[in-house]
C-alpha positions in Angstrom: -71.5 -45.4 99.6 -68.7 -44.9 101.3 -66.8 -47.9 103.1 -65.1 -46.9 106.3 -61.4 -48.2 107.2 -61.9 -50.7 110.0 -58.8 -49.1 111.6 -61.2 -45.3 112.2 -63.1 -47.0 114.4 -62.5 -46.8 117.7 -59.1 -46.1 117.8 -57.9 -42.9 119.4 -54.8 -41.7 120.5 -53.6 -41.3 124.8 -52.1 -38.6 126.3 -48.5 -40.4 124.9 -50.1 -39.7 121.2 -49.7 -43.8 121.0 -53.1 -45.4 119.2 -55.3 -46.9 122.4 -56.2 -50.4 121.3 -59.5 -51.5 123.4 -58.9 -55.2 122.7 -55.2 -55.3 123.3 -54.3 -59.0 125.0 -57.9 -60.1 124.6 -58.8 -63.2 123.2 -62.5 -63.6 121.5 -64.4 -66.2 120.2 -66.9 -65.4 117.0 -69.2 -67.8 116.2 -70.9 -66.9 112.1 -67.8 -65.2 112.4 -66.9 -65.9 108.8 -69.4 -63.8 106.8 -71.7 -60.6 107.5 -71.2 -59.0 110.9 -69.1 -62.1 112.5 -66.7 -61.3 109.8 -66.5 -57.4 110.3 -66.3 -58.2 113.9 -63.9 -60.1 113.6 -61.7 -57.3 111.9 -62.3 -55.0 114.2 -61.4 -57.0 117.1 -57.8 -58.0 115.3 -57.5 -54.1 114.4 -57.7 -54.0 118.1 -55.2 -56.0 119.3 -57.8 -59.1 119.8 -56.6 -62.9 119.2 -59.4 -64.1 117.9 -61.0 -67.6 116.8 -63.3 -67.7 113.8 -66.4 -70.3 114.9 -68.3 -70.9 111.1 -69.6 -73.4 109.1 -68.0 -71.6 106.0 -64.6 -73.1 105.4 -63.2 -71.3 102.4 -64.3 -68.0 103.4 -63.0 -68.6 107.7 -59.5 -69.4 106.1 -59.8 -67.2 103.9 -60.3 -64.3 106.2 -57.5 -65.9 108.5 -55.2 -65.1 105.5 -56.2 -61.9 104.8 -56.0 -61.2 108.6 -52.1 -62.3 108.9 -52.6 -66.2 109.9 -52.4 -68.2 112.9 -50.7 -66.1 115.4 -53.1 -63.3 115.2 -56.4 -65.2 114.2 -57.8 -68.4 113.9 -60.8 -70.9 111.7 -62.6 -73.5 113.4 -65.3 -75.7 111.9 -68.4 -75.3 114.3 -72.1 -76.3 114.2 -73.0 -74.5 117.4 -75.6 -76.6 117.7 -73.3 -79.5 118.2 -72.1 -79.4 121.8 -68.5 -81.0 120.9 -68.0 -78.3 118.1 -68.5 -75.4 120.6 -66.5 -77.2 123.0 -63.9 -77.9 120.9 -64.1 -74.6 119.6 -63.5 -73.5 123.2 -61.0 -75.0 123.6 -59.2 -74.4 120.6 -59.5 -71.1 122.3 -57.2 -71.6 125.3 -55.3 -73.8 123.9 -54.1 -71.7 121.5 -54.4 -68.2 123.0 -54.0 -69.0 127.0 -57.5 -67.9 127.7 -61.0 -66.4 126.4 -61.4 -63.5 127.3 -64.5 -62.7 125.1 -67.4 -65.1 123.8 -69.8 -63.6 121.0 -72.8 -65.8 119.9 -73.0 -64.7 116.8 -74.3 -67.6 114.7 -77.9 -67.1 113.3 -80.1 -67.6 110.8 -84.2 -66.6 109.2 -86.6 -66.2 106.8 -89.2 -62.9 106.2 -92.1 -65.3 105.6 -94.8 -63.8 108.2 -97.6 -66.6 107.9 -98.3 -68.7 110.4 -100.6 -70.9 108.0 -97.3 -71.4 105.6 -94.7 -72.3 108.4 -92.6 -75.1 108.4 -92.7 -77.0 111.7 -88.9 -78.0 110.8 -87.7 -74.6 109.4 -89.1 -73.2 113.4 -87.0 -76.1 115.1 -83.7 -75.1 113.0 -84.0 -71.7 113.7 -84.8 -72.4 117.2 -81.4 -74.3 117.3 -79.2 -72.3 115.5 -79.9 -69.0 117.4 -80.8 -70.1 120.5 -79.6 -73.3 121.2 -76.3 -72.4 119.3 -76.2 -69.8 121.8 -76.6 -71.5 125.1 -73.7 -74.0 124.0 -71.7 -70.8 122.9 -72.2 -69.6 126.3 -72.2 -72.5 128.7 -68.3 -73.6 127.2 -67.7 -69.7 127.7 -68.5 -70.1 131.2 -66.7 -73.0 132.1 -63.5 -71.4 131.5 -64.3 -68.3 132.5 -66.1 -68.6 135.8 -62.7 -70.3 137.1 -60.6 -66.9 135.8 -63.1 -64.5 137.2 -64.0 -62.0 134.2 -65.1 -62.5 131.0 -67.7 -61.1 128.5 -70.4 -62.4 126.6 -72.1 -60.9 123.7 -74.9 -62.3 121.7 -76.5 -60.7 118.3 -80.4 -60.6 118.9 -82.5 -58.5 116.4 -84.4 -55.0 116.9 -87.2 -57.8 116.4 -86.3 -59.2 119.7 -88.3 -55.6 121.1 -90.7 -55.4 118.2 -93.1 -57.8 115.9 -93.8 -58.6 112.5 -91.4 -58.1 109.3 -89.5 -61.5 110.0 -90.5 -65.1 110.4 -92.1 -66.0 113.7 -89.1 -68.2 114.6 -86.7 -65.9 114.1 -89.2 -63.0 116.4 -89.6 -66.2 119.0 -85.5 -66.6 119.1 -84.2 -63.8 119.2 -86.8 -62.8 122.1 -85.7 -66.0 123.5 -81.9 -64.8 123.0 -82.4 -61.5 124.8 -84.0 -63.5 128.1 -81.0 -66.0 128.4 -78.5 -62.8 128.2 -80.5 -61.7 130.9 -80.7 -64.3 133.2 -77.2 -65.1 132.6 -76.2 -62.1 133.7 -77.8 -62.7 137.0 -75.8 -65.8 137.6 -72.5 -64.8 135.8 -72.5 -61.5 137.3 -71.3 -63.4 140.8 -68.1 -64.1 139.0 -67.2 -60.7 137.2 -68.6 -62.0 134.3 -70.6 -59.6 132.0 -73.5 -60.5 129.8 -74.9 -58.0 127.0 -76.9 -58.3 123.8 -76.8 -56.1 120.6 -79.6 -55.9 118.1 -79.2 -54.0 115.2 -81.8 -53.2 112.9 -82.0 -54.4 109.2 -78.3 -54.9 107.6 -77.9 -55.8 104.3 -75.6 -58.8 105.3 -75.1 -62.0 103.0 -77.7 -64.1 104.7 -80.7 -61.1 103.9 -79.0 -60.7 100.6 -79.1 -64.0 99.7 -82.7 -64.5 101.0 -84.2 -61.6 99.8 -82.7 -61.9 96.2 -82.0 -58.6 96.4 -78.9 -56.6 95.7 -76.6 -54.6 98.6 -77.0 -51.5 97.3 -80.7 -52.0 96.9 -81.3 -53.3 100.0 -79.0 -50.3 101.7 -81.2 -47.9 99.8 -84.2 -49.0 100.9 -83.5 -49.5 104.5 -82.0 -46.1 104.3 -85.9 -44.7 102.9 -87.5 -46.5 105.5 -85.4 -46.1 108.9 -85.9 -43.2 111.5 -82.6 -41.9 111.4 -82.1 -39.3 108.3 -79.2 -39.8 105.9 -77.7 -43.1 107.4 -77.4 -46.6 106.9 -76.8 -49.1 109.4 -73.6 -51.4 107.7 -72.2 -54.8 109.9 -69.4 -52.5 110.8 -71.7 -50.5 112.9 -72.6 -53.6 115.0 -69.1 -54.7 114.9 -68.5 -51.0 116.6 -71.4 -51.7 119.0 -69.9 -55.3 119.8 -66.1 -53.6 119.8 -67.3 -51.4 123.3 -69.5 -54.0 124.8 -66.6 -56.5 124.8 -64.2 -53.6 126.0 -62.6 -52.6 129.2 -64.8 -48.9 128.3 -68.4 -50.7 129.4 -66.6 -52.4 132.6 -70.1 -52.2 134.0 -72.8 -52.7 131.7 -73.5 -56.1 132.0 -77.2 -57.4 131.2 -78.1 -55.1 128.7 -80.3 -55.4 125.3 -78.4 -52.6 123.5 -80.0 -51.5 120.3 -78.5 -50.3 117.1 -81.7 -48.9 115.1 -81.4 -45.7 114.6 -84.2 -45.4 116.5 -86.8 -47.1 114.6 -87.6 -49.3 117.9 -89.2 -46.8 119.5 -90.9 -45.1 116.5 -94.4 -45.9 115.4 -95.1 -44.2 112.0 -98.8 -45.1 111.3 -100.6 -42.3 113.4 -98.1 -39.5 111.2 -98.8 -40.9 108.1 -102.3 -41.3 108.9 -102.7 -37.8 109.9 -100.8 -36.9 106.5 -103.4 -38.8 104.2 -106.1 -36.7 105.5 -104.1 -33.5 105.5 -103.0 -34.0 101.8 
């Protein structure tokens, strides 16, 4: 499959023929930035003019994106447990204090499992998923909004799941949080709203990122393949840069009034219910 240069998306040229760079004298905050769709993100935003401040729990690979990424003037690594409240406050503030501002929080961070039985759950395993993604993400965005209520603008981004519209196929933590994630981005928006903040979620559908690679035991390519068969939308495959694309407007200047919205990147499936086609194809054939 073909890998697309971070630098074609988004990027077009103005009426001077110079390159428009959405992000240009943002600052943005990625927490799971260092791996997966934090880490694509991440790129984007830099290819975009963004400082930006890796939030992970993955030393080696934060720096090591850092490096690739041109170093500490452009882009930063922070160790963060976002469910610690110091780390996301330090992170924060590493933030400002480095850049001048934030301009863009994205509560990234997340973990799950596929396991579907309620009979085989682990009371712990539903607690720590429960923190991470939504817990993580109220910290993420509570520090976000003490520095930006007082500037008057801002943006806040979290990743929820196509699950957070739909059931089964995931662990019922990880349906329970990122349902959960989708109702504080909404009732955020409410409040922040008053201060020019906006408030948006993206949830992508299945992407073969490290964390369902890892879980799944199953290759990329496989796993690509397979989503591909299955998904509503003919011929494609959603990749993390596609959500990185997705997060790239939302945290732009070009959606300067969407604010409060659960934007999905599925292809489609979310609305599509294949049972009563293949049904009627069984007895057909």
């Amino acid at each position: 499959m073909a890998t697309r240069s971070f630098g074609e998306v988004g990027i077009r040229e103005g009426s001077s023929g110079a390159l428009m760079l959405w992000l240009e004298g943002k600052v943005a905050l990625i927490t799971g930035g260092a791996s997966g769709i934090g880490e694509s993100t991440a790129k984007l935003f830099v290819q975009h003019g963004a400082k930006v401040v890796i939030a992970d729990i993955q030393d080696d690979l934060g720096t090591s994106i850092c490096e690739q990424l041109g170093g500490h003037e452009t882009i930063s690594y922070v160790h963060c447990d976002v469910t610690s409240d110091s780390d996301v406050r330090d992170a924060v503030d590493l933030a400002v204090s480095k850049y001048g501002k934030l301009d863009i929080m994205f509560n990234n961070a997340g973990v799950g499992r596929l396991e579907t039985d309620i009979l085989e759950s682990s009371n712990e395993n539903f607690k720590r998923v429960m923190d991470i993604n939504v817990y993580g993400g109220f910290l993420g965005a509570k520090h976000a909004a003490r520095v930006m209520i007082p500037a008057k603008k801002g943006c806040i981004l979290f990743t929820a799941s196509v699950l957070s519209v739909m059931g089964g196929f995931a662990d019922h933590s990880y349906v329970a949080s990122k349902h959960a994630v989708v109702g504080l981005a909404k009732n955020l928006c409410v409040e922040m709203g008053r201060y020019g903040i906006r408030v948006n979620c993206i949830s992508p559908s299945a992407v073969a990122t490290p964390m369902l690679t890892k879980g799944t035991g199953v290759e990329k390519e496989a796993l690509e393949s397979l989503f591909s068969e299955a998904g509503n939308l003919e011929g494609e495959v959603l990749e993390a840069e596609d959500v990185a694309a997705a997060a790239l407007y939302l945290a732009s200047d070009e959606s300067k009034y969407v604010s409060g919205v659960n934007l999905m990147v599925d292809g489609g499936c979310s609305i599509t219910n294949p049972s009563l086609s293949m049904a009627i194809k069984s007895r057909m054939s």
